[in-house]
C-alpha positions in Angstrom: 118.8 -89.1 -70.6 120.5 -88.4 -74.1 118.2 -86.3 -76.6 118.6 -85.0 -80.1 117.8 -81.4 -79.7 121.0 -79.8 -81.4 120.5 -82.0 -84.8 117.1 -80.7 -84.7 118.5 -77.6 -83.9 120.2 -77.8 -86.6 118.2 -79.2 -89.4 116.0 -76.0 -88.2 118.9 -74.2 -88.9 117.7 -72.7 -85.6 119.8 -70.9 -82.8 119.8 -71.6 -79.2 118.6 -68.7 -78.7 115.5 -68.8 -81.0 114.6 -71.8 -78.8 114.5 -71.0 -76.0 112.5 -68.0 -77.2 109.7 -70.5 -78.7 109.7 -72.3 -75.5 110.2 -69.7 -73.0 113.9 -70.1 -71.4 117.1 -69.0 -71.3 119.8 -70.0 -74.2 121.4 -71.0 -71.1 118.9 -74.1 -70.4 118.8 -74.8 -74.0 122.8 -75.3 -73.7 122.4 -77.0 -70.7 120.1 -79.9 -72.0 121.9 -79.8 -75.1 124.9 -81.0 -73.1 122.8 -83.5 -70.8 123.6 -81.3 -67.8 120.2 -80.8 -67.3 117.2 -83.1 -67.9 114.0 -81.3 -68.4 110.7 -81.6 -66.3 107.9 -83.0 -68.4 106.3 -79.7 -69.2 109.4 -78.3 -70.8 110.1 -81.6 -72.8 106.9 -81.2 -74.2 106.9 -78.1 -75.1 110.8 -78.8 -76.5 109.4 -81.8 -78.8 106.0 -79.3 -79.8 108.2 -76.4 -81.1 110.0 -79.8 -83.8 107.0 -80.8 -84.4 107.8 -84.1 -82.8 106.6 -86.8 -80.4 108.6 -86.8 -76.9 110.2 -89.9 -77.5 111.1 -88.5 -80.8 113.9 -86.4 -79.1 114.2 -87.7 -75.7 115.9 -91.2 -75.2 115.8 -92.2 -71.5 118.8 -94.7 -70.9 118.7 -96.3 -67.8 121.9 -98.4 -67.2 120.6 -100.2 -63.5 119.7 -103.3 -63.4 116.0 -104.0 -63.4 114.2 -104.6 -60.6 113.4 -108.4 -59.3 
């Protein structure tokens, strides 16, 4: 799943830090789904697109490259 936290981030002009402190993380997990080594449960995707001001899909893009299903 890609997402567009660190140009949000950034037009914020926010730190990782001060993230994860609005949504109650570590800096660590801000990095870590910054980098799209770690996709967030549905509670802290919310609360991820809440602190932008922004709708889920606003920020997370889920790319799935299977086939569909027959």
């Amino acid at each position: 799943m890609k997402n567009r936290l660190r140009v949000l981030r950034a037009e914020k002009n926010w730190t990782q830090a001060e993230l994860a402190g609005m949504v109650g993380i570590s800096r660590q997990a801000v990095i870590a789904v910054e980098n799209g080594k770690y996709d967030p449960a549905l509670p802290l995707a919310f609360r991820l697109a809440r602190a932008f001001g922004k709708n889920i899909e606003e920020v997370f893009v889920w790319e799935d490259n299977a086939p569909a299903e027959k």
